[in-house]
Structures are given as structure tokens and as C-alpha cells.
DRENPATOR-82036 format. One record per atom (N, C-alpha, C, O): x, y, z; residue in one letter. Coordinates in steps of 0.02 Angstrom, whole numbers, plus 50000, padded with zeros to 5 digits. Each point is the difference from the previous one (the first is absolute). Layout:
N
XYZa/...
//
This chain:
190
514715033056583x/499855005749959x/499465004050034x/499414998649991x/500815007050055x/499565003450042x/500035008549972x/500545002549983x/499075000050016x/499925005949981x/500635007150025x/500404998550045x/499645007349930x/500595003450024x/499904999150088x/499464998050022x/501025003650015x/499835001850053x/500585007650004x/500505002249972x/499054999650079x/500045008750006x/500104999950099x/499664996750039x/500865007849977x/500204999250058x/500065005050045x/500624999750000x/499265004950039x/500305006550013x/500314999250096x/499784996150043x/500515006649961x/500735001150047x/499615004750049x/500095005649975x/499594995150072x/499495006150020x/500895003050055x/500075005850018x/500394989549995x/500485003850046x/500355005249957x/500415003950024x/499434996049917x/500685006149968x/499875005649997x/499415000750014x/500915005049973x/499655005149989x/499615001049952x/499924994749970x/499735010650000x/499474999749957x/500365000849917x/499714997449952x/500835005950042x/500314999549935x/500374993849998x/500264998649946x/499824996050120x/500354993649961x/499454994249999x/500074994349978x/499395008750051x/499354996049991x/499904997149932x/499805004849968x/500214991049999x/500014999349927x/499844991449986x/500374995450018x/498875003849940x/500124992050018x/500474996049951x/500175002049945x/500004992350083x/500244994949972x/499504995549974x/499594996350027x/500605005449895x/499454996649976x/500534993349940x/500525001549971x/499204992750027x/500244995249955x/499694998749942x/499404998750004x/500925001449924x/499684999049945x/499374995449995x/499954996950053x/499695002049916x/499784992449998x/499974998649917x/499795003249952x/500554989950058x/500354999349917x/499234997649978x/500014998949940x/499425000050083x/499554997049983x/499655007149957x/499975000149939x/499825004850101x/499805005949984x/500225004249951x/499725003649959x/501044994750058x/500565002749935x/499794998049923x/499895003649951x/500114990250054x/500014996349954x/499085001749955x/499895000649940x/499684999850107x/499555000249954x/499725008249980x/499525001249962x/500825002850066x/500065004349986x/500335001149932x/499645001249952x/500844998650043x/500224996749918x/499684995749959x/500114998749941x/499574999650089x/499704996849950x/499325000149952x/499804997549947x/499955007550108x/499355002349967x/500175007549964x/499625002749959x/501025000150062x/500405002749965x/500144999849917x/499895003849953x/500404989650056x/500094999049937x/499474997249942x/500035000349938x/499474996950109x/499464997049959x/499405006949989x/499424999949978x/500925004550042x/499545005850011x/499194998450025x/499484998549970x/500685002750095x/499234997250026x/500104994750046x/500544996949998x/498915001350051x/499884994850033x/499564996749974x/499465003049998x/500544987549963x/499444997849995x/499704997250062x/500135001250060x/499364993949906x/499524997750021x/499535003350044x/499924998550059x/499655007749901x/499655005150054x/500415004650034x/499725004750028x/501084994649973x/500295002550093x/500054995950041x/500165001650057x/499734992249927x/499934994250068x/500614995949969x/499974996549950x/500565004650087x/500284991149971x/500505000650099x/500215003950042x/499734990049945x/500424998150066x/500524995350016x/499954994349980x/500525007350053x/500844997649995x/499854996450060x/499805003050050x/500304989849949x/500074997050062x/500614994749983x/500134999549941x/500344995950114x/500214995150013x/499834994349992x/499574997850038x/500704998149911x/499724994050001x/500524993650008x/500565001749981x/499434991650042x/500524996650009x/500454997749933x/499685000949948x/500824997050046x/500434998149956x/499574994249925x/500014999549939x/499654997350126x/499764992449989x/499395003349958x/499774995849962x/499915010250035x/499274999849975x/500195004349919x/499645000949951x/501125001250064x/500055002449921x/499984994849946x/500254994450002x/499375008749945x/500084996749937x/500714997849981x/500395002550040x/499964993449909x/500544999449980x/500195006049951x/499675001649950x/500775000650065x/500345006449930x/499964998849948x/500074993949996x/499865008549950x/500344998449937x/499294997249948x/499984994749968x/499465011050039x/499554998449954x/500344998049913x/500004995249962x/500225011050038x/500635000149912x/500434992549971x/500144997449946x/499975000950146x/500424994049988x/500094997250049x/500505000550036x/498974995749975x/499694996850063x/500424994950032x/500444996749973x/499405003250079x/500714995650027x/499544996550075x/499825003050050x/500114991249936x/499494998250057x/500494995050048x/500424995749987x/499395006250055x/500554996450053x/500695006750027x/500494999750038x/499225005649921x/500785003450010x/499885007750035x/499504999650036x/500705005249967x/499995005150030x/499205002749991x/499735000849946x/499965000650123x/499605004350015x/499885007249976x/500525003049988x/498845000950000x/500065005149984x/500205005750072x/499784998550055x/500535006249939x/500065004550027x/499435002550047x/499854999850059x/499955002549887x/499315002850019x/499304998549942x/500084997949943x/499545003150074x/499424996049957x/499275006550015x/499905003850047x/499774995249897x/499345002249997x/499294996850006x/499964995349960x/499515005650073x/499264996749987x/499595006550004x/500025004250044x/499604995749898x/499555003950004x/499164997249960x/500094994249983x/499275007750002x/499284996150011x/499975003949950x/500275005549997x/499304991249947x/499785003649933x/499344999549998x/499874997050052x/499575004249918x/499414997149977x/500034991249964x/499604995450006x/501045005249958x/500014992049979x/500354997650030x/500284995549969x/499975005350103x/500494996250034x/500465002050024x/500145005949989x/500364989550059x/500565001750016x/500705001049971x/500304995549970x/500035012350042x/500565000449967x/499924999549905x/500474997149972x/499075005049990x/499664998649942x/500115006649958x/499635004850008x/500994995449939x/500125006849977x/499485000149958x/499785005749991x/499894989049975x/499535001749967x/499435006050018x/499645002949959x/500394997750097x/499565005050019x/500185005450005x/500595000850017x/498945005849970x/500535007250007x/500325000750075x/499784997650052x/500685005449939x/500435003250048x/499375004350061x/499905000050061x/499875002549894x/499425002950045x/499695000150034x/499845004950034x/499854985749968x/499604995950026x/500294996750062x/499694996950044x/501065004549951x/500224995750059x/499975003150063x/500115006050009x/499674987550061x/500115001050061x/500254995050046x/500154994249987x/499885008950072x/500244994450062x/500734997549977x/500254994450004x/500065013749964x/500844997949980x/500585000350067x/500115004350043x/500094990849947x/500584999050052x/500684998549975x/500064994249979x/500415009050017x/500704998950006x/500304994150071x/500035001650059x/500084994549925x/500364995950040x/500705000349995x/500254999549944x/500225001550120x/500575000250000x/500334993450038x/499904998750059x/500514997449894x/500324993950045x/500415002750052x/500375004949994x/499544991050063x/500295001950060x/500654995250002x/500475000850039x/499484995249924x/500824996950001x/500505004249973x/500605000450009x/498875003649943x/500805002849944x/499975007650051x/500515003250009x/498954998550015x/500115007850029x/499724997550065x/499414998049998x/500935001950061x/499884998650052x/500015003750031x/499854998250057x/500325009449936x/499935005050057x/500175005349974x/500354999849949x/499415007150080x/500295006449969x/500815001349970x/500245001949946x/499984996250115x/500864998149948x/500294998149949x/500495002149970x/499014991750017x/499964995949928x/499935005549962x/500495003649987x/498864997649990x/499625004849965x/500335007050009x/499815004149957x/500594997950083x/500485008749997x/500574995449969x/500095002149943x/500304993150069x/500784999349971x/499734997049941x/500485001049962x/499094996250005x/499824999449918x/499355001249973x/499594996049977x/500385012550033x/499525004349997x/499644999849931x/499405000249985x/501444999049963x/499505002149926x/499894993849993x/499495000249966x/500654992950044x/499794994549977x/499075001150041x/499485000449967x/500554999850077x/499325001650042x/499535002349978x/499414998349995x/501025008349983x/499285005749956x/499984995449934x/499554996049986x/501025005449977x/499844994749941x/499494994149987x/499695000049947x/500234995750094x/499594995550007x/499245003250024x/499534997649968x/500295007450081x/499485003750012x/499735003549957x/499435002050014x/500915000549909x/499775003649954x/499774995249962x/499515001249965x/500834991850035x/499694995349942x/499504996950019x/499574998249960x/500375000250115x/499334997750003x/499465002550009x/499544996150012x/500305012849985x/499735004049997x/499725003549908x/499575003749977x/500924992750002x/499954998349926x/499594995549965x/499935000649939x/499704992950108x/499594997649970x/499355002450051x/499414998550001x/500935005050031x/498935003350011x/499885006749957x/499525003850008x/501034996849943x/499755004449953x/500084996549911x/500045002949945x/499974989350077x/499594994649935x/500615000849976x/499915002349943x/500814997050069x/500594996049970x/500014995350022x/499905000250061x/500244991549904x/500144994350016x/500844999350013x/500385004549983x/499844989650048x/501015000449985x/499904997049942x/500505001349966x/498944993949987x/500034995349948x/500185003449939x/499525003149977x/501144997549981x/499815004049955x/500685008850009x/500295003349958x/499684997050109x/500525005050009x/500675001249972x/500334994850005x/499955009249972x/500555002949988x/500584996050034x/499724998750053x/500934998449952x/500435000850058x/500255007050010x/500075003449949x/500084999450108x/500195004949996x/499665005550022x/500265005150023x/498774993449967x/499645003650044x/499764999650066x/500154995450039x/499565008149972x/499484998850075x/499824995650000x/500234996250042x/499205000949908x/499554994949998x/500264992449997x/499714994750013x/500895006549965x/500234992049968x/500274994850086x/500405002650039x/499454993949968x/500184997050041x/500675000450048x/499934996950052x/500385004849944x/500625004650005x/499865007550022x/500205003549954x/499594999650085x/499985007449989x/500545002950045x/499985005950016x/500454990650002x/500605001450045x/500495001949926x/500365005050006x/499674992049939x/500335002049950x/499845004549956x/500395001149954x/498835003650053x/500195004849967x/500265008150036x/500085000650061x/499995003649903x/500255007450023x/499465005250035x/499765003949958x/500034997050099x/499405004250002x/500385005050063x/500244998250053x/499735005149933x/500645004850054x/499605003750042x/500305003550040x/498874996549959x/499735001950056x/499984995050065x/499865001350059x/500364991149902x/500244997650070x/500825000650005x/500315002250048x/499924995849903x/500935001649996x/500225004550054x/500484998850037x/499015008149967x/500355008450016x/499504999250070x/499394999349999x/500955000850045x/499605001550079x/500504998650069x/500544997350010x/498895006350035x/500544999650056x/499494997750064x/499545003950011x/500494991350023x/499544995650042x/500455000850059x/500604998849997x/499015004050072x/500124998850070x/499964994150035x/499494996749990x/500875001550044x/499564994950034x/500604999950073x/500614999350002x/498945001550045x/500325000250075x/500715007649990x/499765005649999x/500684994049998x/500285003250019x/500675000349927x/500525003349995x/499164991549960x/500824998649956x/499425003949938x/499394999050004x/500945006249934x/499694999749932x/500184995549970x/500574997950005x/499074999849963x/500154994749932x/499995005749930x/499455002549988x/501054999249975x/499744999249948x/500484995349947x/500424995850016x/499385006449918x/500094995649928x/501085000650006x/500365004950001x/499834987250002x/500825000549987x/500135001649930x/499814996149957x/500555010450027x/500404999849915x/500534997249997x/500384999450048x/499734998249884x/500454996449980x/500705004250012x/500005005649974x/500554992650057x/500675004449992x/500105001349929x/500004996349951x/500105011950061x/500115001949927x/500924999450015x/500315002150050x/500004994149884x/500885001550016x/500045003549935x/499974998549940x/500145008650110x/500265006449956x/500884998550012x/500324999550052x/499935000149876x/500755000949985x/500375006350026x/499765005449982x/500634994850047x/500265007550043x/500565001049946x/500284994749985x/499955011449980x/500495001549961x/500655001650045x/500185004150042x/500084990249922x/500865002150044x/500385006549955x/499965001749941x/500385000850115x/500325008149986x/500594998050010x/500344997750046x/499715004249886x/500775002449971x/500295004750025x/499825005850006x/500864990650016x/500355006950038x/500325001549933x/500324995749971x/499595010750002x/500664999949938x/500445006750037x/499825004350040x/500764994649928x/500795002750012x/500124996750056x/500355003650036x/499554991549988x/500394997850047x/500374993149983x/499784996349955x/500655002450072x/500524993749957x/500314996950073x/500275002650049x/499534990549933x/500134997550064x/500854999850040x/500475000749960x/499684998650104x/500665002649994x/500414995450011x/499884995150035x/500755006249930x/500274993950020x/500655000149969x/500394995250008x/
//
């Protein structure tokens, strides 16, 4: 997970001079997200790093499952009363970090071919540095442990570069019924 990179061609002429630039689903993603949370917490400071498979918490605060699937991605952030501590205002928090598992997103590819699951998960854990817990959540929302299952179409709706292929969002085949045409006055011959 390396920042955009930006490229320029100095042999072309000057109107095909144009850089090649690649999304970064990391940037994407929290861009939406402070989007939707309107605002950046923790001061303006929060930071997205890589972390191994092995150091995520287990999923499933709502419905805990120990021994069983890893979280996605995970949050730590420092309160006055402690670590990760909603009891404390939203306000108060620092030294917030988004951790992204590198088993489940291992490379920009990962993260462009299942973009909204990506952002999805980047809005929810950006959700408890603005003092939502998953304990207690909705199914169906952001917050609830699950945020791959609810509807948020600022990650749904987008279009991500990466090297040379676009990614965007697959729709479902719509099967529109085609009306068959009636030949009338004609009578088959015979």
C-alpha cells in the first residue's frame, strides 16, 4: 500500500505528455470517509497503516467468535481514560490508527477489485473515532459489525485506476423482456 504514483513520458510530444497516474484505494477510501462522517477526526491526525493478519483482533464484537475470522480492518486510538475507551469524548481522542489486514487486502488490486467492501470497512472504522461502538449496532449499518452489508453508495458509486485497467462497480444484468411483433395479415403458406 504505497501512495499514488505519478509518471511522465518526457519522449512524447507535449499534448500526449499526460501523467499516468493510479488510484490509491487507500486515499479513495478515506476520502469517503471523512466524507461521510463529515470531517476528519481525531484533530486531522488519524493514520492508515498495514498490519499482519495475526495482530488483528477476532471479528464479531456483536457476536463474537473466538478462534474464528479476523477483523478486516481494526481501530486504536488514546483517550484521557485509556485505550480505545468510548467512554471518553470523541474529542479527546488521539494517536488514531486504522489498521488494514494485509491477509484480507494484500495489495492495491485487492483493495481496486473489492473497492466498496474496502471503503465500507474504512468508513466504519473511522466511525469509532467519532465515539460509535460495533456493540449495540443496527445490522444493516455502517457500524454493526458487518459494514460490508449495509448500503452506502458513496462507496457503491466510483471509478478507481489502477495501472492501466479501470475498475469500476459490476451491475446486476438487467433482463429486459423484448416484445415479439406480430406480423398481422400474413397467413402462413401452405
Amino acid at each position: 500500500m504505497i501512495g499514488p504514483i505519478v509518471v511522465l513520458v518526457a519522449a512524447l510530444p507535449a499534448a500526449a505528455r499526460a501523467p499516468i497516474v493510479d488510484s490509491d484505494p487507500v486515499t479513495e477510501a478515506v476520502v469517503r470517509a471523512v466524507a461521510f462522517w463529515s470531517g476528519t477526526p481525531c484533530g486531522g491526525a488519524v493514520t492508515v497503516t498495514a498490519g499482519a493478519g495475526d495482530e488483528a483482533p477476532p471479528a464479531g464484537v456483536n457476536a463474537p467468535s473466538p478462534g474464528g475470522p479476523r477483523a478486516a480492518m481494526w481501530a486504536t486510538w488514546m483517550t484521557p481514560v485509556g485505550v480505545n475507551q468510548f467512554s471518553a469524548p470523541p474529542s479527546s481522542f488521539t494517536d488514531c490508527v486504522v489498521h488494514i489486514n494485509s491477509s484480507i487486502w494484500p495489495d492495491w488490486q485487492a483493495d481496486d477489485r473489492q473497492f466498496a467492501g474496502f471503503c465500507k470497512e474504512m468508513l466504519h472504522e473511522y466511525g469509532h473515532f467519532e465515539g460509535f461502538p460495533d456493540a449495540g449496532a443496527a445490522p444493516g449499518t455502517i457500524q454493526y459489525e458487518r459494514p460490508d452489508l449495509a448500503h452506502v453508495p458513496i462507496c457503491e458509486r466510483y471509478r478507481l485506476v489502477y495501472g492501466h485497467t479501470v475498475y469500476t462497480p459490476t451491475r446486476p444484468a438487467r433482463h429486459s423482456r423484448v416484445p415479439r411483433r406480430r406480423r398481422h395479415g400474413r397467413r402462413p403458406a401452405g
